[in-house]
C-alpha positions in Angstrom: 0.0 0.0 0.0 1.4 3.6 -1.0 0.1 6.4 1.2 -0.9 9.9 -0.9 -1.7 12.8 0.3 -3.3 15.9 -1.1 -1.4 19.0 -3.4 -3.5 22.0 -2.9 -0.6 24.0 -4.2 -1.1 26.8 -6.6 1.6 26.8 -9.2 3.8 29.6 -7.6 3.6 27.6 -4.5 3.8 24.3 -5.8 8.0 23.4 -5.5 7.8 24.5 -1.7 5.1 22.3 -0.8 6.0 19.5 -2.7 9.0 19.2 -1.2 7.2 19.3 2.5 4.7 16.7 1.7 7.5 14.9 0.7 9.6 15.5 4.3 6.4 14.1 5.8 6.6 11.3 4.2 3.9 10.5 1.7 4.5 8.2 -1.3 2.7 10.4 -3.7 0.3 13.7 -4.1 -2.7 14.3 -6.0 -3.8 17.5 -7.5 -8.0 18.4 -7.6 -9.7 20.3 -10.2 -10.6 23.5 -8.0 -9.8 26.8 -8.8 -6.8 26.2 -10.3 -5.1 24.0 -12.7 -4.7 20.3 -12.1 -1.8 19.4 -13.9 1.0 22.8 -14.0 1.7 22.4 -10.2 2.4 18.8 -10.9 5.3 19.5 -13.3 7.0 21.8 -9.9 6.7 19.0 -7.5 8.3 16.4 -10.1 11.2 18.6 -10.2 11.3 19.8 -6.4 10.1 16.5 -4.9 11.6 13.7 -7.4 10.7 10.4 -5.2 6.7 11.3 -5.2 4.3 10.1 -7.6 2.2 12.5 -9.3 -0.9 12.4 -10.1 -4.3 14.5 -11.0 -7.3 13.2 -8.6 -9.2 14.0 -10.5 -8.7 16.1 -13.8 -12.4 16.7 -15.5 -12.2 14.9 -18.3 -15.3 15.7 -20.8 -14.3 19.4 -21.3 -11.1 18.4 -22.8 -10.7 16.4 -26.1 -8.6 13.2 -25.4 -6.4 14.6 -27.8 -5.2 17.1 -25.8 -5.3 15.5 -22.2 -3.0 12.6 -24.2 -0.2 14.7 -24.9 -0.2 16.4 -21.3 -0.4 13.0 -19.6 2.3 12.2 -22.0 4.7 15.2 -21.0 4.2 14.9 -17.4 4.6 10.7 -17.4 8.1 11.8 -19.3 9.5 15.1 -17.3 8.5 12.8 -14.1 10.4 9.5 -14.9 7.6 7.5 -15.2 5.5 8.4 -12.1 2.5 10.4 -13.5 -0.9 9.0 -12.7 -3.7 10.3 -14.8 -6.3 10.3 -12.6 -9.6 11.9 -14.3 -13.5 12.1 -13.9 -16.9 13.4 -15.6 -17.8 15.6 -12.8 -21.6 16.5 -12.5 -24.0 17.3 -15.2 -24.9 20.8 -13.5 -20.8 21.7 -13.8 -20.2 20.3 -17.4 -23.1 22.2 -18.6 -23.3 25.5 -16.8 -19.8 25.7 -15.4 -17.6 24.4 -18.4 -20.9 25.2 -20.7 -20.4 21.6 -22.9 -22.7 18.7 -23.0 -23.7 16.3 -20.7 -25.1 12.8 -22.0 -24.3 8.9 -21.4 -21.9 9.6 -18.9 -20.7 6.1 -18.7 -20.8 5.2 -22.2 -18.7 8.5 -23.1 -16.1 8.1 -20.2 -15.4 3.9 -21.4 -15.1 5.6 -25.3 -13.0 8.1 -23.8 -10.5 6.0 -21.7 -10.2 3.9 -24.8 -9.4 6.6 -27.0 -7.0 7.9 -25.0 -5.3 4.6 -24.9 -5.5 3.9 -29.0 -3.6 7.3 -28.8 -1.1 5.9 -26.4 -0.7 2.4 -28.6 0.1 4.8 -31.4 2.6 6.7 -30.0 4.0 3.6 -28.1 4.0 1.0 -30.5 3.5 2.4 -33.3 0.5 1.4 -34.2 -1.8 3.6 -36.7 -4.4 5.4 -35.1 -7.8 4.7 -36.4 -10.1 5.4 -33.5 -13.7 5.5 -34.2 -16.6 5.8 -32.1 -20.0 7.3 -31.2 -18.7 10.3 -29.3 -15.0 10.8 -30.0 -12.5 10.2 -33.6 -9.3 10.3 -33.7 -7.7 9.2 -37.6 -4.9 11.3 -38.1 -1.4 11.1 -36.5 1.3 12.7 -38.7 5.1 12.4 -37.8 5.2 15.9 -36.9 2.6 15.7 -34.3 3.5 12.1 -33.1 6.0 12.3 -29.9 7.2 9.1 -30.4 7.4 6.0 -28.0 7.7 6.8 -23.8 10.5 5.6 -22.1 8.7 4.8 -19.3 5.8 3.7 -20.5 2.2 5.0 -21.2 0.9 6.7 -18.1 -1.7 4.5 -15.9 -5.4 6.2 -16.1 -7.4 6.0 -13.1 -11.2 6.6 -13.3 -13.3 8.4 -10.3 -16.1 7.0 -10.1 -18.8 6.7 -7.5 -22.0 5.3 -9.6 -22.6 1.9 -10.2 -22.3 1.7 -14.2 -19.1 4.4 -14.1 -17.6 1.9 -11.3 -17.9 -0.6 -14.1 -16.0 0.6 -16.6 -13.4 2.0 -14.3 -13.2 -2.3 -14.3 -13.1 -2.9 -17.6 -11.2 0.1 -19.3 -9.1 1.8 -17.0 -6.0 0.9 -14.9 -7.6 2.0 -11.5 -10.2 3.2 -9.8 -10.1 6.5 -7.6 -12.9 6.2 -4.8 -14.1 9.3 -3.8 -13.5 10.3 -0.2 -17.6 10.2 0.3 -17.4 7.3 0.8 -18.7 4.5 3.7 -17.3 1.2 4.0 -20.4 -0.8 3.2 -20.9 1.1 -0.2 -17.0 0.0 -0.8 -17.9 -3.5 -0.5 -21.0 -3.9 -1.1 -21.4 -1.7 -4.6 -18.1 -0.2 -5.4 -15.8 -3.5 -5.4 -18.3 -5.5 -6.9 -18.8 -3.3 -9.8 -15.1 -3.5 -10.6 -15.4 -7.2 -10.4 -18.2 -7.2 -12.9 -15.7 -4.5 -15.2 -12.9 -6.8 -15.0 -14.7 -10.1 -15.6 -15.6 -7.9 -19.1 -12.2 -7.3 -19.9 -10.9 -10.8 -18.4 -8.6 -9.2 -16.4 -8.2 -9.5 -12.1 -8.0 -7.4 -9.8 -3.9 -8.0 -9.4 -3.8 -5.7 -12.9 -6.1 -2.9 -11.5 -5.1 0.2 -8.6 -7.5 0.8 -6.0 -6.9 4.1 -4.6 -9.0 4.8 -1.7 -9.6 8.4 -0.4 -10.4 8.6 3.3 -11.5 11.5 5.4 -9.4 11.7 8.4 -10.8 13.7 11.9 -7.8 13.9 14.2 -5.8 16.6 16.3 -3.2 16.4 19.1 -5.5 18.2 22.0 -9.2 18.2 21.9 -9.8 21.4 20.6 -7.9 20.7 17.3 -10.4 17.7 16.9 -13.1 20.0 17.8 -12.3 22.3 15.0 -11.3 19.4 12.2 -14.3 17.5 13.4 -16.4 21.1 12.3 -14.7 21.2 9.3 -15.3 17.9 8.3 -19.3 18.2 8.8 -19.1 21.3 6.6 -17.3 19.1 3.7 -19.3 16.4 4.2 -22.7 18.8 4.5 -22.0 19.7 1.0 -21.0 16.4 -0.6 -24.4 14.7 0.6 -26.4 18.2 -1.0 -25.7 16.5 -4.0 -27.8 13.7 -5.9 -25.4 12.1 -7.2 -23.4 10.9 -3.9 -26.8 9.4 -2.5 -26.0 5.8 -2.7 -23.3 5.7 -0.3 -25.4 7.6 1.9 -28.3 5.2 1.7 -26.1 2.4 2.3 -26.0 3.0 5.8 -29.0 4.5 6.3 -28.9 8.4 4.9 -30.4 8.4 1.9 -34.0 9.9 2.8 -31.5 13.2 4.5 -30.6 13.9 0.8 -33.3 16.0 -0.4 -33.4 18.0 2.5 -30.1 19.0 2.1 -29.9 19.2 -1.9 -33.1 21.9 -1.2 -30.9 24.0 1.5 -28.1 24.2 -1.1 -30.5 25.5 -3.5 -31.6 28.1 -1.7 -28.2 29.3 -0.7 -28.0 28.0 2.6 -24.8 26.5 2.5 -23.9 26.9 6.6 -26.9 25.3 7.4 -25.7 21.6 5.7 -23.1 21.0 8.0 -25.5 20.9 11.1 -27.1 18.2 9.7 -24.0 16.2 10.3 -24.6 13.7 13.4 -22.1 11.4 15.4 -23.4 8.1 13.3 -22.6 9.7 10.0 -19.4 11.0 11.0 -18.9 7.4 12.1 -19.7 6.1 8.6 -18.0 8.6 6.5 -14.9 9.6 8.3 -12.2 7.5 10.4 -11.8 9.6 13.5 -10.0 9.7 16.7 -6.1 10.8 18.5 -3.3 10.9 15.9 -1.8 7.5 17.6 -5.2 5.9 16.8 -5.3 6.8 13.1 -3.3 4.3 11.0 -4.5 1.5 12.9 -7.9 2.4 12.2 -7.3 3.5 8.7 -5.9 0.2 8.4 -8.6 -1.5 10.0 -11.0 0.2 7.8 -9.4 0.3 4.2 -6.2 -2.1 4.7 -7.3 -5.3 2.8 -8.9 -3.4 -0.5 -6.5 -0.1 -1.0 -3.4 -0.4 -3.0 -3.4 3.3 -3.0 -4.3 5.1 0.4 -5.1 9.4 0.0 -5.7 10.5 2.9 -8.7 14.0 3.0 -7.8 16.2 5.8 -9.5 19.5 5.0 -8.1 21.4 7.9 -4.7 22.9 9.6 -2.6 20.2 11.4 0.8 20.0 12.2 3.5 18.1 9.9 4.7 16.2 12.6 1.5 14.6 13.2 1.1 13.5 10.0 4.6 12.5 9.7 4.1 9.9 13.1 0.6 8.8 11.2 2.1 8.1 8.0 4.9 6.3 9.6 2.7 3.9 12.2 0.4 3.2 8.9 3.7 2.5 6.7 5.0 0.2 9.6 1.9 -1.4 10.2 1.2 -2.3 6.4 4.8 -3.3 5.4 4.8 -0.5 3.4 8.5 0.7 2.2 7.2 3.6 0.2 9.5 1.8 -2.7 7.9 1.7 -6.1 6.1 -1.3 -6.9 
C-alpha cells in the first residue's frame, strides 16, 4: 500500500510544498480540479520533490478532447520519470453544462469511449500502431510524424477513473488501470457496490484485480489536543454537508441509512443556505464517513477500515494540522502495512 496525500498548491507555490509533503513522508500527491489548474503544479513537484508520484485526482475529463489531455499526460509521465498517474473524472452534469458550458449525455458510455481513446492514442505513439479510433462520441484518424512524440520511455501513463455510480464503477473495471474512490465514501458502499462493480468491469475485460489500482480516499478527523479535533471534526461536517447536497453521492449515503437526509439538504443548497448543511451532520454519520479519533489511533484504524482493499491510500484532511502529526501517522500506517514507500 502507498500512502498519498493531497497538493492543494497553486503553481507559484507548488515546488515548496512538494518538497514538505514529501519530508512528511507521503508516497505520492494528488492534484484536484478547483480553482486552479490540475496538472502545471504537478510538473513543480516532479522537479522539487523527485521520489513522489504524481498524479491528478481527478482532472475533468469531458471538457477536454482526449487529444489534448494525451499529450499532457504524455509530458508529465516523461519530465517525471515514469511516475505520473492520470487520474480523471466526468464531474456532474450541472458543472459540465453551466460551469464548463459543454454537453452532458451517457456519462458512462462517453467516459469507457474516452479511456479507450485515449489509450489507442497511447498504442500509437508507443507502439506504433496507426491510429484509427472510431466511435460514437469521440474520432481520432490522423497522427502525422510531426505531431507524433514518439514511443515513452517509461511507458504510457496509468489512467485511473473516479467513479462513484454503479455503471461508471464498471467501466473504471473494464477500461481503466484503476479506480479513484471518492473520499464520500462508507465502508459498506465500498464493499458492497463499489468493489463488486469492478469485479463485474474486470470479468468484461478478463482481467483481475492484481492488474487494477485501487486508490482509496479517506476522510481523516484527528488533532493532538481536543480542541484541534473539535475544530477538524467542524470542518469535516461542513465538507461532508456539502457532498451529501448532492444527488449524485446518495447511494453511499443510503447504504448506511442516509439516503431519505438527501433532499433535504440538496433543497438547503438551493436556496443558498450553504452553513446550514453542516448541522445536519450527526455522530453516526461521522462514524460512517470519516475515520476519526487521536493521531496515535489513526493508522491503525485507517488500516482496520481500508487495509485489505487499498493499493493506494489518499488520505482528505481538510483542515490545519501539524506536519509532525502527519509525519508519526504516515509512519505507524507504513509500519503497520509493510509498506517501504518503494515503487512497486
Amino acid at each position: 500500500m502507498k500512502i498519498d496525500g493531497p497538493f492543494y498548491a497553486r503553481l507559484g507555490e507548488a515546488a515548496a510544498e512538494s518538497a514538505r509533503l514529501a519530508a512528511i513522508g507521503y508516497d505520492g500527491i494528488y492534484t484536484l480540479e478547483g480553482s486552479w489548474d490540475p496538472f502545471l503544479p504537478l510538473v513543480m513537484a516532479s522537479e522539487h520533490a523527485p521520489n513522489l508520484d504524481i498524479a491528478t485526482g481527478i482532472a475533468v475529463a469531458f471538457p477536454r478532447n482526449p487529444m489534448h489531455l494525451a499529450y499532457q499526460a504524455w509530458d508529465l509521465q516523461t519530465f517525471s520519470k515514469g511516475r505520473f498517474l492520470l487520474g480523471i473524472g466526468s464531474q456532474v452534469k450541472a458543472h459540465i453544462e453551466n460551469r464548463f458550458g459543454v454537453g452532458f449525455s451517457q456519462p458512462a458510455a462517453r467516459m469507457r469511449e474516452y479511456i479507450l481513446a485515449l489509450k489507442a492514442i497511447f498504442a500509437c505513439w508507443q507502439q506504433g500502431e496507426r491510429l484509427d479510433f472510431q466511435g460514437q462520441y469521440y474520432r481520432h484518424t490522423l497522427m502525422t510524424p510531426m505531431f507524433n512524440p514518439g514511443p515513452n520511455p517509461f511507458g504510457p501513463p496509468p489512467i485511473l477513473l473516479g467513479a462513484l455510480g454503479p455503471l461508471m464503477t464498471e467501466v473504471a473495471g473494464e477500461v481503466a488501470d484503476g479506480l479513484i474512490v471518492h473520499p464520500f465514501n462508507s465502508l459498506p458502499f465500498l464493499t458492497g457496490a463499489a468493489l463488486p462493480a469492478v469485479q463485474r468491469g474486470l470479468a468484461k475485460s478478463a482481467r483481475s484485480r492484481a492488474d487494477f489500482t485501487l486508490q482509496i480516499n479517506a476522510i481523516v478527523i484527528t488533532g493532538e489536543t481536543a480542541r484541534e479535533r473539535t475544530a477538524a471534526t467542524e470542518s469535516v461536517k461542513g465538507l461532508l454537508g456539502f457532498y451529501a447536497s448532492t444527488p449524485a453521492y446518495r447511494p453511499p449515503m443510503e447504504a448506511v441509512g442516509y439516503g431519505d437526509l438527501q433532499p433535504e439538504l440538496n433543497r438547503l443548497s438551493k436556496e443558498g443556505r450553504w452553513e446550514e448543511l453542516g448541522k445536519h451532520i450527526d455522530e453516526d454519520f461521522l462514524a460512517a464517513f470519516t475515520t476519526r479519533g487521536k493521531p496515535g489511533e489513526i493508522a491503525g484504524q485507517l488500516l482496520d477500515k481500508y487495509g485489505a482493499h487499498a493499493d493506494r491510500l489518499a488520505i482528505y484532511a481538510p483542515y490545519a494540522a501539524p506536519d509532525a502529526m502527519w509525519s508519526k501517522i504516515i509512519a505507524q500506517l507504513k509500519g503497520a502495512a509493510g509498506v517501504a514507500g518503494a515503487a512497486p
